[in-house]
TORKE-324442 format. One record per residue (C-alpha): residue in one letter; x, y, z. Coordinates in steps of 0.25 Angstrom, whole numbers, plus 5000, padded with zeros to 4 digits. Example, Ala and Ser with C-alpha at 12.3 -4.5 7.8 and 13.67 -1.06 7.14 Angstrom:
TORKE-324442
A504949825031S505549965029
***
This chain:
TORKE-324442
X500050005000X500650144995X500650235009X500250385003X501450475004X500550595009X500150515021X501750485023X502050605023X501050625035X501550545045X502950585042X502250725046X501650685058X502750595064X503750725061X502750795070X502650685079X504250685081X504250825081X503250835093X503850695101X505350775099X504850925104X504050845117X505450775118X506250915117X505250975128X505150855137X506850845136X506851005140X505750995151X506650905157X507950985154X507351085160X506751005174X507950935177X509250985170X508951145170X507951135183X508951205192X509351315183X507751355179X507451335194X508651435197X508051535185X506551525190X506851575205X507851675199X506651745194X505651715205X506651725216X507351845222X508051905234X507352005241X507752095252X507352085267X507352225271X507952265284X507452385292X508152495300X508552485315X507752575323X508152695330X507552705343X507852825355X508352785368X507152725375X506852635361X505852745355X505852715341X506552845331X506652765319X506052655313X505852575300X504652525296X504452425284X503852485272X503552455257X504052485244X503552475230X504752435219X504552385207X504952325193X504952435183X504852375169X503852275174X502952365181X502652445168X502452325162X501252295171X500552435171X499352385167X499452325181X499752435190X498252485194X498552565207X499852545207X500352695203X499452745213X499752675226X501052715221X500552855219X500952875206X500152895195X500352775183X501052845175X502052915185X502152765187X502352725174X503552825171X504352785184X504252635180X504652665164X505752745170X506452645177X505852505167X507352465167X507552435183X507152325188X506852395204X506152515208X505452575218X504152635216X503752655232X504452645245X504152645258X502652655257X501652555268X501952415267X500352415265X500452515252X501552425246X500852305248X499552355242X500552385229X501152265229X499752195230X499552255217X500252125210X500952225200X502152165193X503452225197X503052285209X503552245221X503652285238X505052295246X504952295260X505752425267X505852515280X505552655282X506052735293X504952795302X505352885315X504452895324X504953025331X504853075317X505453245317X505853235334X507053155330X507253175313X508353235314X509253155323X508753015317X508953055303X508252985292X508252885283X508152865268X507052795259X508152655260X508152675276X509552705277X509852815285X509952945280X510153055292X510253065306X510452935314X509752845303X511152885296X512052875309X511652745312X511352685298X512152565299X511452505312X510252555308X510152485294X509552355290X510152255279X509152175271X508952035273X508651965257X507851835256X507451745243X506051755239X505351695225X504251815217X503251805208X503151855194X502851995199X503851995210X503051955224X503651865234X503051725234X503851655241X504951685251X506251595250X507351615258X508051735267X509451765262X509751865272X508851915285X508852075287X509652145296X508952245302X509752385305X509952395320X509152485330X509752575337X509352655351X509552795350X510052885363X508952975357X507652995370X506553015361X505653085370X506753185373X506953185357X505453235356X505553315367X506653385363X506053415347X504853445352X505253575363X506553595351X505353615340X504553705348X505753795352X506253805338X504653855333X504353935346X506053995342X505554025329X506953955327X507353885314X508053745322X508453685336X509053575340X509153495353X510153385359X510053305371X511153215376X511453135387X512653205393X513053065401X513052975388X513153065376X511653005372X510953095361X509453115369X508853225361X509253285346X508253355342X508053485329X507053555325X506553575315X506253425312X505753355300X505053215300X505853085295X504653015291X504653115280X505953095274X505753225264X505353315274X506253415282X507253505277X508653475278X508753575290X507653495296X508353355293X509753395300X510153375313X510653495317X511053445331X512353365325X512553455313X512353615314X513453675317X513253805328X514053885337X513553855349X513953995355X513853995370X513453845374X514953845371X515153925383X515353815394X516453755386X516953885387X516953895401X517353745402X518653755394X518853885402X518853795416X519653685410X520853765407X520953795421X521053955417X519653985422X518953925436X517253935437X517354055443X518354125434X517854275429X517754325417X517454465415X516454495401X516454655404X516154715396X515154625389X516054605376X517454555373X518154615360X519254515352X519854585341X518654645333X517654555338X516854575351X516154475360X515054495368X514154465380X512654525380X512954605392X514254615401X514254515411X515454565418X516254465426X515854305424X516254185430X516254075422X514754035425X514454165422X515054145407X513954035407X513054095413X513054245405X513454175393X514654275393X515254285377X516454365382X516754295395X516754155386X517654225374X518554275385X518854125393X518754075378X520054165374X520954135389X520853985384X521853925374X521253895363X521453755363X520953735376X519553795371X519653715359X519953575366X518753595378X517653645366X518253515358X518153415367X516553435369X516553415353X516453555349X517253555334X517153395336X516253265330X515253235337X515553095335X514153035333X514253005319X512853075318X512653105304X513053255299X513553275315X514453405312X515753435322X515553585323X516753665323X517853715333X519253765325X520453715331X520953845341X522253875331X521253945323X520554015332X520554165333X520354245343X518854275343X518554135338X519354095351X518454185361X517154135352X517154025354X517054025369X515654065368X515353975356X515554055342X516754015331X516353845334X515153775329X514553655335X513153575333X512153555344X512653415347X514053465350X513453585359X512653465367X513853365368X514653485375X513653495384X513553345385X515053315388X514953455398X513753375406X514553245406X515653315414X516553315401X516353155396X516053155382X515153065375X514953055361X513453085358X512652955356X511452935348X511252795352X510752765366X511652695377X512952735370X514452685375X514752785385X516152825382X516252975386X517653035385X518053145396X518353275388X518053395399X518553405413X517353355422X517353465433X517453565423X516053535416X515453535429X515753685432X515453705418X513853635420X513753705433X514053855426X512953805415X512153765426X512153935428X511853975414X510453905418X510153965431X509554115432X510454215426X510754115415X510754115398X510053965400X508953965411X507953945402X508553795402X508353765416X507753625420X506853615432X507553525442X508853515434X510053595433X510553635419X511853655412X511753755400X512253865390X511353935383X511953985369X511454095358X512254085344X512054175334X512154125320X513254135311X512854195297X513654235284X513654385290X514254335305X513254305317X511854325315X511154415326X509754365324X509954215321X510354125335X510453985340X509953965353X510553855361X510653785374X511353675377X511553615392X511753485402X510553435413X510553415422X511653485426X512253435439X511853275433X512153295419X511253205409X510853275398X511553395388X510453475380X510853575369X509553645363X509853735348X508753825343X509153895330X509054025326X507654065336X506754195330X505854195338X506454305348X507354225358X508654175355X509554155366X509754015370X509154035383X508054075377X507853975366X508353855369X508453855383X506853815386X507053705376X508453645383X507453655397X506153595390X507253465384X508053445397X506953435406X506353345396X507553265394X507853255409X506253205412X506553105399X507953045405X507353035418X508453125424X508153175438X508353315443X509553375448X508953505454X507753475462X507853615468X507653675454X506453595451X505853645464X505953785459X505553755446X504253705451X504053815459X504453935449X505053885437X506453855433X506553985425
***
């Protein structure tokens, strides 16, 4: 039988086909087990490369908190919003509210994203409630995403602004203490392996790699009820002055301990962008003054040490004036005759010129040096400025007689409160702590018995008859000098621009506490120091002394206050 060649040709056809299919299922079945068993490691390795990833673990900031474990400064987690550019505008018919909870308009939106397409990491939001950035997140957007961070928030908020300083948007310390203590106070991240979904969520957490390490909390020597005390009666001195700052400084004249640092005006950290840069600086560790006569006591002490002059020394001021050359110095009235708690007492210009200039001028240098006049402060503060003293070779004469009653140096309030602190701790000096319970390792750096001549004379200067009697303390004797600067200008010294200040040890026969009170430049009619600043120095010792628990040393005092009024 003849088989038809057509029909041949068919089968050849079909069992080509057939081959074909049989050899393609074989090709697919040898490359489905190629790829199960001989490349299964590698396409494992390449599928979690793109589903797994490291994250960070944030770590937040040690706290700052005042002597007694109020809190100053603390961070608090919050959220924010980055995302993947390029994808993100590919999704735009997905946003819906998205521009909106991030208050901008979609086309503001749109022209941040098409402007950075190319990277691969930006934030849109930070620092917004963890509730908000969920809410966004929950939108299911592709290329959006939420990072965990911390914020700083202070609760004392303008009372203590400008001594804590700030931090930036990345919680790194910026000014104040934040900076001082950055490294303690820091935190570094922790990073674990977790596997994402296709648009970026966390579905599963794998593994830590390394565990946070939180930035250390610190205990400040800072008393924060003496801190608002202290802004609060600063702030209405400085509005009822008319004035345009103060500044206040409390220490702890046993251990060197920073109480009280307080300015006004203030601005509020909460509100990074607010304050001016005056507002923002601390003008307690970096305006320079010259402290004029709260200089006087070192005067008088340096005056003692030489062994040239006794307590009861005279010095005769008549009449009123004392002429150097072509320049004149001069006393409001003549005070005749002073002994040297009279120089105190009277504030005598020309009685301090005229012990200034029978001193060697080294002498003078070496006792205005060793209480840090001219010198660091040494407690690393940020911006902390050393003032000026020039070395006596260059001294003239004039210089030489002004600077006995506080002109031709400059010194910032911390130095002016550290004299008086070293001259209340019988001449031990410590270096001024911010941090409470420091080392005590007070180095002697003035004769004991001669600073307590010097208190008892200051004592004086509070009593009737004194520039500072406004700055008596019910119950406690007081050590002070009043002081009245006027300014320096491009033209020589102002005679309607002043700073008023006060500065002084309580209680005087038990020393505990040094106090300097600054008000600059007051309009409001007063001026004098007495007048200005010394009720603000009463209102914060007696404050400060209730505060610390310290009892009184003049109980006789205290009965006439009750019955009179301490004057």
């Amino acid at each position: 039988m003849k088989v038809n060649p057509y029909r041949r040709s068919c089968e050849r056809r079909r069992y080509t086909v057939i081959a074909i299919f049989l050899l393609a299922a074989l090709v697919l079945v040898a490359r489905v087990v190629q790829l199960q068993y001989a490349e299964r490691e590698f396409l494992q390795a390449q599928g979690d490369s793109r589903q797994q990833r490291t994250v960070e673990i944030p770590a937040h900031r040690g706290m700052l908190s005042d002597r007694n474990g109020e809190v100053l400064a603390i961070s608090t987690p919050v959220g924010s919003v980055w995302v993947e550019p390029g994808r993100l505008l590919e999704a735009r018919a997905d946003w819906g509210r998205l521009p909106q909870r991030l208050n901008f308009t979609e086309a503001q939106l749109a022209q941040m994203l098409q402007e950075r397409k190319e990277r691969k990491f930006f934030y849109l939001r930070r620092h917004i409630l963890p509730v908000e950035a969920e809410k966004i997140l929950a939108l299911g957007i592709p290329g959006v995403h939420l990072r965990t961070e911390y914020r700083r928030y202070y609760p004392a908020g303008e009372v203590a602004a400008q001594l804590i300083g700030i931090t930036d948007v990345d919680d790194q310390g910026q000014e104040g203490l934040e900076l001082m203590f950055d490294k303690q106070l820091r935190g570094q991240p922790g990073a674990r392996w977790v596997r994402q979904d296709s648009n970026g969520r966390i579905i599963d957490d794998l593994a830590q790699i390394r565990a946070p390490k939180h930035g250390e909390n610190l205990r400040l020597s800072i008393d924060r009820g003496l801190q608002y005390f202290s802004y609060r009666t600063l702030e209405s001195a400085v509005r009822d002055h008319r004035a345009s700052s103060g500044t206040v400084v409390v220490l702890d004249v046993v251990t060197g301990e920073v109480l009280a640092q307080a300015q006004a005006p203030s601005f509020n950290p909460n509100a990074k962008r607010e304050g001016s840069v005056a507002a923002r600086r601390n003008r307690a560790m970096t305006d320079q003054y010259e402290p004029g006569s709260i200089v006087k006591p070192f005067t008088i002490l340096a005056a003692l040490a030489s062994g040239r002059y006794q307590t009861d020394s005279i010095i005769d001021t008549s009449p009123g004036s004392l002429r150097i050359g072509r320049y004149t110095i001069r006393d409001i009235r003549d005070f005749g005759p002073l002994d040297m708690t009279g120089v105190l007492v009277k504030s005598s210009n020309v009685a301090s010129a005229t012990i200034a200039l029978e001193l060697p001028a080294d002498h003078l240098w070496k006792t205005f040096s060793s209480v840090g006049f001219g010198q660091p402060l040494f407690t690393n503060y940020p911006g902390e400025a050393a003032g000026l003293l020039r070395e006596p070779s260059t001294w003239r004469q004039t210089e030489w007689a002004s600077l006995g009653y506080g002109y031709g140096l400059s010194v910032t309030p911390m130095h002016m409160a550290q004299a008086f602190m070293i001259l209340g701790n019988r001449g031990v000096h410590h270096v001024p702590s911010f941090l409470a319970n420091p080392p005590l390792r007070g180095a002697r750096v003035l004769p004991r018995e001669i600073c307590d001549q010097v208190l008892q004379m200051l004592e004086h200067v509070t009593l009737p008859g004194g520039t500072a009697i406004r700055a008596r303390v019910p119950g406690y004797t007081v050590a002070a000098k009043t002081g009245t600067v006027r300014k320096r200008t491009d033209s020589g010294y102002s005679a309607s621009n002043h700073i008023s200040m006060i500065t002084g040890v309580v209680p005087r026969r038990h020393p505990r506490l040094a106090i300097l009170v600054l008000i600059d430049e007051p309009k409001a009619g007063q001026y004098f120091g007495g007048q200005v600043a010394g009720p603000v120095f009463r209102r914060i010792a007696w404050e400060a002394l209730r505060l610390l628990n310290i009892p009184p040393d003049d109980p006789e005092g205290l009965r006439h206050a009750h019955a009179g009024g301490s004057g």
